[in-house]
C-alpha positions as CSV (number, residue, x, y, z in Angstrom):
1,X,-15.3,17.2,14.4
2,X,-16.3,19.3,12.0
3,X,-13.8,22.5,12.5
4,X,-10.7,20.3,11.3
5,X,-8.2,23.0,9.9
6,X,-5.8,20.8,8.5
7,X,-7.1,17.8,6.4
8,X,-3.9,16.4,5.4
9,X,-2.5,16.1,8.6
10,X,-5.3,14.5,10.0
11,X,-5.5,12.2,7.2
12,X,-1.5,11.2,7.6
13,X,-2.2,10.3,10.8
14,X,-5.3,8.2,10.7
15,X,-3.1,6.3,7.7
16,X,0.1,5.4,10.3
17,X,-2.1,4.4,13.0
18,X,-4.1,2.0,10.4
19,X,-0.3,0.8,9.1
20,X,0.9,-0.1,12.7
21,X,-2.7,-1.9,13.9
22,X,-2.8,-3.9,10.6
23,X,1.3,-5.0,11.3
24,X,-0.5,-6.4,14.2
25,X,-3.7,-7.5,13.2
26,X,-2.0,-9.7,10.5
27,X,-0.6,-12.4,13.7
28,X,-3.6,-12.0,15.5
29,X,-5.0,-14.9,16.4
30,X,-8.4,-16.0,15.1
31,X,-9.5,-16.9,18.4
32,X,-8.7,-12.1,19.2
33,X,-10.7,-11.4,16.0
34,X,-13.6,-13.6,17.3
35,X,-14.3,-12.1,20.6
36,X,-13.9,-8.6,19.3
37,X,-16.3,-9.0,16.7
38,X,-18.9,-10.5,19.4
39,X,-17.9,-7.7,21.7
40,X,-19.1,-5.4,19.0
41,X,-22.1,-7.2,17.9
42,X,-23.0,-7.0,21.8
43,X,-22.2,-3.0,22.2
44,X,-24.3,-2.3,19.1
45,X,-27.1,-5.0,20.8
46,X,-26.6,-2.8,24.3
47,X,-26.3,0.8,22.6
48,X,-29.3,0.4,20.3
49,X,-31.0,3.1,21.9
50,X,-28.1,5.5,21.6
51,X,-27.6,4.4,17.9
52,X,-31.8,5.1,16.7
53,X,-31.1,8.6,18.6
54,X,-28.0,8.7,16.1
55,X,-30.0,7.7,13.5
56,X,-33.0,10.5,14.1
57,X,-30.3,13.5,13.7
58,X,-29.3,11.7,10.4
59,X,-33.1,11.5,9.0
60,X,-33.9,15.1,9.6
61,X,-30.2,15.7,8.1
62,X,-31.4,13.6,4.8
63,X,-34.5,15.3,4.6
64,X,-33.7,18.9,5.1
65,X,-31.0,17.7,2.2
66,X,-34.4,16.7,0.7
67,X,-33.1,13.0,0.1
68,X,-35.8,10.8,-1.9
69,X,-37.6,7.8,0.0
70,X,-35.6,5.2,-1.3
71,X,-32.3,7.0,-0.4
72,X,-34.2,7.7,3.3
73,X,-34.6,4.4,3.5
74,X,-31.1,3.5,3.0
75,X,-29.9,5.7,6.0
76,X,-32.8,4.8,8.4
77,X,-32.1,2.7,10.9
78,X,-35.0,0.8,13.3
79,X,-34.2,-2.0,16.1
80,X,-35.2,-4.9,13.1
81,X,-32.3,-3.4,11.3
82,X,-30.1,-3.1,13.9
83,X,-30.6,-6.7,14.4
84,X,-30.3,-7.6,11.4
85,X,-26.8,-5.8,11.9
86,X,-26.0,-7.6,15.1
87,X,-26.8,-11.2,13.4
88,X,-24.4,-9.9,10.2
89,X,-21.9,-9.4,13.0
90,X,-22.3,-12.3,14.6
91,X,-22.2,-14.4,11.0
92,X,-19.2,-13.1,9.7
93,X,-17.5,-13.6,13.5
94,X,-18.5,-17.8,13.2
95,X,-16.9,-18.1,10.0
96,X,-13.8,-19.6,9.4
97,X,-10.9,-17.1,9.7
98,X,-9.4,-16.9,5.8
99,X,-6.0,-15.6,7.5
100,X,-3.1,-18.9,7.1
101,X,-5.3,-20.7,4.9
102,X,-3.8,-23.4,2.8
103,X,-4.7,-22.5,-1.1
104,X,-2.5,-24.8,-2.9
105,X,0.5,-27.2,-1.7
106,X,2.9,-28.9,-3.4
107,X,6.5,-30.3,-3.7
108,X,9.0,-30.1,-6.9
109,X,11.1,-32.0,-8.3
110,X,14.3,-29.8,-6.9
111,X,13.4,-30.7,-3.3
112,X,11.3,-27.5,-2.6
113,X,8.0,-27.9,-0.6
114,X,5.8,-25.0,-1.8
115,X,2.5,-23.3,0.1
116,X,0.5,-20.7,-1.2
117,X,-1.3,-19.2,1.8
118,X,-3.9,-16.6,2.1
119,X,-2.8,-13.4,4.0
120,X,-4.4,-10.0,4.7
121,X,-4.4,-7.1,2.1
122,X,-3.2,-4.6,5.0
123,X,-4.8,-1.3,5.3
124,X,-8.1,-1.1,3.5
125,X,-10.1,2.6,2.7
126,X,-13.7,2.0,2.8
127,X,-15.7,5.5,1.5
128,X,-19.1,4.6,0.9
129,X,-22.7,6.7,1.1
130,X,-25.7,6.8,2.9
131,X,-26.1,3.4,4.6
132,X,-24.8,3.4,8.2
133,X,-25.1,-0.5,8.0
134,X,-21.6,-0.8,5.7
135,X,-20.0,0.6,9.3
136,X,-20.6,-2.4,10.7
137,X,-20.3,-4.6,7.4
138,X,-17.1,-3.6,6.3
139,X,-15.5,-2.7,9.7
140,X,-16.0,-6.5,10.5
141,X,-15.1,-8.3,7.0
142,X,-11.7,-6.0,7.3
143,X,-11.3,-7.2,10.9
144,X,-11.8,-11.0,10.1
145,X,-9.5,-10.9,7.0
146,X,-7.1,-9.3,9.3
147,X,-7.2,-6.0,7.9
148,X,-7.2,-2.2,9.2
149,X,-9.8,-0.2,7.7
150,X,-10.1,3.8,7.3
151,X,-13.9,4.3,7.1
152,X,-15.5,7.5,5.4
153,X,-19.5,7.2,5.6
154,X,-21.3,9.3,3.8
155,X,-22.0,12.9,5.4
156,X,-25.8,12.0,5.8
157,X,-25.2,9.0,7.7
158,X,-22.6,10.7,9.7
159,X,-24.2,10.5,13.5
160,X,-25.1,6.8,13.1
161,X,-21.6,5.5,12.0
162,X,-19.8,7.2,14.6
163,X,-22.1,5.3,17.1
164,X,-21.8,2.4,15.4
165,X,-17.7,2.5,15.4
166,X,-18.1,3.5,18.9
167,X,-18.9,-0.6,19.3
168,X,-16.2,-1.3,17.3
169,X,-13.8,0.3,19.5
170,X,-15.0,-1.1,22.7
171,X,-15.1,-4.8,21.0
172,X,-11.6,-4.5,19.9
173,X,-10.5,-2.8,23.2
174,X,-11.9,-5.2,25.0
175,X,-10.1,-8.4,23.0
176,X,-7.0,-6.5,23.6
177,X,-6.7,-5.2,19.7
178,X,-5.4,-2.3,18.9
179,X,-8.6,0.7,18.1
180,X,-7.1,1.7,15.4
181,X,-7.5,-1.2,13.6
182,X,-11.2,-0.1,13.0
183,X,-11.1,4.3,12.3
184,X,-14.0,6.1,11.1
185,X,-13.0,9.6,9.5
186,X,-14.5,12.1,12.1
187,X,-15.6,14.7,9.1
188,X,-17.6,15.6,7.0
189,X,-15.4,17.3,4.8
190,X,-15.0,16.0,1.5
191,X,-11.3,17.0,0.9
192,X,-10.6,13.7,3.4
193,X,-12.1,11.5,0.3
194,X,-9.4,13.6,-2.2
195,X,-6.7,12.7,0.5
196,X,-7.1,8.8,0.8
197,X,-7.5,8.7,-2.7
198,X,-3.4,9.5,-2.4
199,X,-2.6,7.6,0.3
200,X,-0.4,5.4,-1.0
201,X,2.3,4.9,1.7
202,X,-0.5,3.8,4.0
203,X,-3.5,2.4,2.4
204,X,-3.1,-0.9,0.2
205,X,-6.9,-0.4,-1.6
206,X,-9.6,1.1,-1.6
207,X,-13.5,0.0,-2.0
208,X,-16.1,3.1,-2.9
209,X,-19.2,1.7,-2.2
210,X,-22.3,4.4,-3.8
211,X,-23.6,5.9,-6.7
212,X,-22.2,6.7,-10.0
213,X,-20.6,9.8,-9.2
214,X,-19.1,8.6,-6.6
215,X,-17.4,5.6,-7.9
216,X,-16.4,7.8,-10.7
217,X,-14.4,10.5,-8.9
218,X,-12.5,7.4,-7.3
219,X,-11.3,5.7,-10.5
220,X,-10.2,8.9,-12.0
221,X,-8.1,10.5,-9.0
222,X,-7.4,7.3,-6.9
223,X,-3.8,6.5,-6.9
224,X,-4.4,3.7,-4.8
225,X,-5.7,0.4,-6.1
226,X,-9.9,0.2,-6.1
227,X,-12.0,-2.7,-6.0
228,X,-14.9,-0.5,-8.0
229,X,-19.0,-1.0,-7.0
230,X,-20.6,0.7,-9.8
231,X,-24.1,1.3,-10.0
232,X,-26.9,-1.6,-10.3
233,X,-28.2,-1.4,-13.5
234,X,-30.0,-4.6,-13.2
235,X,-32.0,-6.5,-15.7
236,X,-34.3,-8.9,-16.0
237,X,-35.4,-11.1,-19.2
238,X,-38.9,-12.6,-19.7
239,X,-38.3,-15.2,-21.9
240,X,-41.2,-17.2,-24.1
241,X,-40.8,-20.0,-22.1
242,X,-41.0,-18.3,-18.4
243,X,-43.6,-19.5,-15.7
244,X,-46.2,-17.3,-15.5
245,X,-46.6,-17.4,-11.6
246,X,-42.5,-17.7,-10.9
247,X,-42.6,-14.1,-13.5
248,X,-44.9,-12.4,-11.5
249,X,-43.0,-13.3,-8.6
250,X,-40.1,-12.7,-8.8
251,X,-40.2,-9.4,-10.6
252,X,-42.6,-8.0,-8.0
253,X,-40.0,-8.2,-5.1
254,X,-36.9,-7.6,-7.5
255,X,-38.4,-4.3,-8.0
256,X,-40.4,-3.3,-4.8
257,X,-38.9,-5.2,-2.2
258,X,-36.0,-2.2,-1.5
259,X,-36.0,-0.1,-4.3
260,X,-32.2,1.7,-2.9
261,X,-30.1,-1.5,-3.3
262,X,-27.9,-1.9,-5.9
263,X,-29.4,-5.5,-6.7
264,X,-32.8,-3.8,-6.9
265,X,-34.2,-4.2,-10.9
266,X,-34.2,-1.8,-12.7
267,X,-34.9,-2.5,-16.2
268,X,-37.4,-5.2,-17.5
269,X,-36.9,-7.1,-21.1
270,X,-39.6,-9.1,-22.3
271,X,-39.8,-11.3,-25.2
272,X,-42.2,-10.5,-28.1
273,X,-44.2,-13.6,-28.0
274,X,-45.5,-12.9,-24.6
275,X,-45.6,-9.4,-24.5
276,X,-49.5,-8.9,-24.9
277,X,-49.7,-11.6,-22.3
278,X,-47.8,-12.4,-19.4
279,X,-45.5,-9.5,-20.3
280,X,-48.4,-7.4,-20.1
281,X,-49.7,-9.0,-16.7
282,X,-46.4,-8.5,-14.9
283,X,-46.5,-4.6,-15.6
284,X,-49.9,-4.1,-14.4
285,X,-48.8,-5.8,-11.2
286,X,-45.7,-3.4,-11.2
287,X,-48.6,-0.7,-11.7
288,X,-51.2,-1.9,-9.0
289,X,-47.7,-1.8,-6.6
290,X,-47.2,2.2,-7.3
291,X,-44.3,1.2,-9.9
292,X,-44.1,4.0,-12.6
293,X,-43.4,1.2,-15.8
294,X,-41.8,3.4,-18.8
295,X,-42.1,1.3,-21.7
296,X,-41.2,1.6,-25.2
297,X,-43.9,2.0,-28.5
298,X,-44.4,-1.8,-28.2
299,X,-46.0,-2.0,-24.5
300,X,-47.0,1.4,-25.2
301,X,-50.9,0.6,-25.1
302,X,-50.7,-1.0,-21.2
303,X,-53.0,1.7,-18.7
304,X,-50.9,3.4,-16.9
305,X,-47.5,3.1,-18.1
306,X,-45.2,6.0,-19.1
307,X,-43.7,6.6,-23.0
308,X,-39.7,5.4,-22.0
309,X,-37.1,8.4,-23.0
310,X,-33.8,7.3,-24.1
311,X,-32.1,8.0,-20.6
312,X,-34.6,5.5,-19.0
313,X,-32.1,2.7,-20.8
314,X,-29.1,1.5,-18.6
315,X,-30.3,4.0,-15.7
316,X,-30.1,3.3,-11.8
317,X,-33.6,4.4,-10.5
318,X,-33.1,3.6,-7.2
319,X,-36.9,4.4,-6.5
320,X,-40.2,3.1,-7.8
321,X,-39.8,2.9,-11.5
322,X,-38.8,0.4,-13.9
323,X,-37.7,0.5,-17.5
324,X,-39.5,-2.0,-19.9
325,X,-39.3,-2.8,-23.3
326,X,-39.8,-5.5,-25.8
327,X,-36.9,-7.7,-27.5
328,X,-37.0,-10.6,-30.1
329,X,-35.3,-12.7,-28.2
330,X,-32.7,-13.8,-25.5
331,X,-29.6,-12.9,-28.1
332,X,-31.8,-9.6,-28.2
333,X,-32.0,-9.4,-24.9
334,X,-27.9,-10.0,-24.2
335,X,-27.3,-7.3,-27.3
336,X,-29.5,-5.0,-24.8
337,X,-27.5,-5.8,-21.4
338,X,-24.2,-5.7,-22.8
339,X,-24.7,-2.3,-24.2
340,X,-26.5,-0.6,-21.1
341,X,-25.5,-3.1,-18.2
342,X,-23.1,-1.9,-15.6
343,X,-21.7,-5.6,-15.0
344,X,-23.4,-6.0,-11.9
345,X,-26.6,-8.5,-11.7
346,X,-28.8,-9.6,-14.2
347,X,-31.6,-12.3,-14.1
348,X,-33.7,-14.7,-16.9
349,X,-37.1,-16.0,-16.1
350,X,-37.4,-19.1,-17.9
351,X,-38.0,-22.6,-17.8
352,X,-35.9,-23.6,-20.9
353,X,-32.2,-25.2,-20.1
354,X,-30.6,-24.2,-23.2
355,X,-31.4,-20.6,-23.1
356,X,-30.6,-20.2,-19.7
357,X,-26.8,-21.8,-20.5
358,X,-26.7,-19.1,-23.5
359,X,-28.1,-16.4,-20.9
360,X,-25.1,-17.3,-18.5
361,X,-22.4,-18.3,-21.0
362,X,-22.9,-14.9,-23.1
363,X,-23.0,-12.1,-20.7
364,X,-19.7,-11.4,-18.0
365,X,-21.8,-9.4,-15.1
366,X,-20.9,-10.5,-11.7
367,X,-23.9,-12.4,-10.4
368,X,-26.1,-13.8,-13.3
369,X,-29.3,-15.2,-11.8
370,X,-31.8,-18.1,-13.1
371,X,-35.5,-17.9,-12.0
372,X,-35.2,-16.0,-8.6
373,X,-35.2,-12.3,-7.7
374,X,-32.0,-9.8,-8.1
375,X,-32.5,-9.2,-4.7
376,X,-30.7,-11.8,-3.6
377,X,-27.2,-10.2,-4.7
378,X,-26.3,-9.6,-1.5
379,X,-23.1,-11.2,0.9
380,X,-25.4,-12.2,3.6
381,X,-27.5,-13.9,1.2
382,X,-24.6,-15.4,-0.3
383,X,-23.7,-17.1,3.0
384,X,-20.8,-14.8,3.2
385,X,-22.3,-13.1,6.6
386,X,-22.3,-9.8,5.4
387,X,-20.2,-7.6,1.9
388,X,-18.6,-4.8,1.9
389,X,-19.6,-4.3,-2.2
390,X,-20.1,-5.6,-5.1
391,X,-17.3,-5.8,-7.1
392,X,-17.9,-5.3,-10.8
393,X,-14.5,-5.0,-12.0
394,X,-12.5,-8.2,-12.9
395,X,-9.4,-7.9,-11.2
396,X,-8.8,-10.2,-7.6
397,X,-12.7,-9.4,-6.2
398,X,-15.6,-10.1,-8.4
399,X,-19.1,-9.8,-6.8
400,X,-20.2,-9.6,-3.3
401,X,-16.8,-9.0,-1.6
402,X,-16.6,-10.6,1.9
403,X,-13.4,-11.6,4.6
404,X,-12.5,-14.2,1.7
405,X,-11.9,-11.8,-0.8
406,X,-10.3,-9.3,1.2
407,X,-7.4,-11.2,1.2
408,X,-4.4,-11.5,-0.8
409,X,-1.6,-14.7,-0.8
410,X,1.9,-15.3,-0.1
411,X,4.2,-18.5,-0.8
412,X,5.9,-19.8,2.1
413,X,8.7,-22.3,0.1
414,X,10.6,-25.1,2.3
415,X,13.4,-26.8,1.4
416,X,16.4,-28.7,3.0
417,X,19.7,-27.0,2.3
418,X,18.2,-27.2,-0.8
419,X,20.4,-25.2,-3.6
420,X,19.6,-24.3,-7.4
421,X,22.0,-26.4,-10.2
């Protein structure tokens, strides 16, 4: 596993067996995708045990690497979590196959009858960090939409996605599906990131799913096409006209209810009016919960809040601090997200109609959220069973990306002997 000489070759391989399982993953029926994705959702049910002894190499891994709580939290994996896994499995199983779907139908005036149908995307390269859970998210969202997918975890996570892919091989096995339609990069060698990055004879797209740097190094070298995840830089305006009790709310679990997902908040705007107020409630509820709250001069005289640097604006914590600051107004508050957003999720607390239509109108991030917690930017949340990313670019896949958008469409055209005058 880890004494792989040559890279390349490895990597070439991985990539053919991926082309010739998605040529026939593409007719499979939905009826084959089905029962191997409840085969797997049982193996990882039956394996549990075997996956949390997985999962214990991986935690003293992270913390001899001396990862932080919120990114050990990411990686660690308890039976609640693995059901919580199982059930995503089970979810994105029960859904409607996206694979022959009808899009659009029509006939023209030249005798042609015209289809646009939905079909997979092929061979999809999945590199992603920390969080053994996107083994079984994004091996069974490329499985559904009919897709092969070359998985590369993150190293810390290493010894839990390999046991989680071992149920994805026995689910697809047992459905009579080829394995390799599900592959899971068996190193940790980072020179197998720099190779599928080039992969274009083999691998149609790929989604990096982590942290800046991460996303970064794959826009600049990938060759192939990316559906980019960049970082959560997540904002929440407090306008004038917010609910006191809804504010309180919602910010306390945007913030504190996992402080390593990308939807967690991370930067808090608060209108003027009600800074010495309700603003000033909110952050001493952030406080009370262990949240370091850097502020600027404005909410400077709260107890126990920290002078904000000028890093602390449009930064990804990840962790137990928050960014706050003051702003005029909610055209104040979109001047402030446009410049240090990261297209992502943003949020306004407020119970006034016409500033929540400016809020949504104005600003282009992916998910734009009225009155509830940026938590909820999540696939599963969004009915979608589970997401392989967020998608914060604007080309074919915005937001959560599930087995829907992991598809692509071709036109199936009909005619009669039908020629062109």
């Amino acid at each position: 596993m880890e004494n792989i000489d040559n890279i390349p070759e490895l990597m070439a391989d991985i990539g053919c067996r991926a082309k010739a399982a998605a040529a026939v993953l593409a007719s499979a029926s939905a009826e084959r995708k089905h029962a191997a994705l409840i085969g797997v959702a049982e193996a990882v049910w039956n394996t549990r045990a075997d996956i949390i002894a997985a999962n214990a190499k991986d935690l003293e891994y992270g913390r001899e690497k001396g990862l932080s709580d919120a990114m050990m939290d990411r990686l660690m994996l308890d039976e609640a979590r693995i059901q919580g896994m199982v059930d995503g499995l089970r979810s994105v199983a029960e859904q409607p196959d996206p694979v022959g779907e009808v899009i659009a139908e029509w006939d023209q005036p030249s005798g042609l009858h015209i289809k646009r149908v939905r079909t997979p995307l092929g061979v999809i390269g999945v590199i992603y960090e920390s969080r053994p859970n996107v083994t079984a998210d994004a091996g069974a969202l490329c499985l559904k939409a009919g897709n092969a997918v070359i998985l590369r975890g993150g190293s810390e996570g290493f010894n839990s996605s390999s046991a989680i892919h071992a149920c994805f091989a026995t689910g697809l096995r047992d459905a009579n599906l080829p394995e390799d339609a599900v592959q899971l990069v068996p190193t940790r060698d980072r020179a197998a990131v720099s190779e599928m990055l080039t992969m274009t004879d083999t691998i149609d797209v790929i989604v990096p799913r982590g942290g800046k740097g991460l996303v970064g190094l794959v826009q600049r070298e990938a060759r192939v096409p990316v559906f980019a995840h960049l970082e959560g830089i997540v904002h929440i305006y407090i306008d004038e006209h917010v609910d006191p009790e809804k504010a309180l709310k919602v910010v306390l679990n945007a913030k504190t209810r996992r402080t390593g997902i990308c939807g967690a908040a991370e930067c808090l705007l608060i209108h003027e009016k009600i800074a010495k107020t309700i603003g000033q409630g909110v952050i001493r509820a952030l406080i009370d919960a262990g949240v370091e709250v850097r502020v600027n001069q404005a909410l400077g005289n709260i107890p126990g809040t920290t002078p904000a640097q000028g890093d602390d604006w449009g930064r990804e914590y990840l962790d137990m601090i928050i960014a706050a600051k003051t702003v005029a107004n909610v055209d104040d508050a979109i001047a402030h997200i446009r410049t240090y957003g990261s297209n992502h999720t943003d949020c306004i607390l407020t119970e006034d109609a016409d500033t929540v239509q400016q809020f949504m109108n104005q600003l282009d991030s992916a998910i734009l959220i009225h009155n509830a917690s940026t938590q909820f930017a999540d696939g599963g949340e969004f009915g979608m069973g589970a997401e392989i990313g967020i998608a914060t670019g604007k080309m074919h896949a915005r937001g959560p990306v599930g087995a829907t958008q992991l598809t692509s469409f071709k036109y199936l055209v009909t005619g009669d002997g039908t020629v062109r005058a």
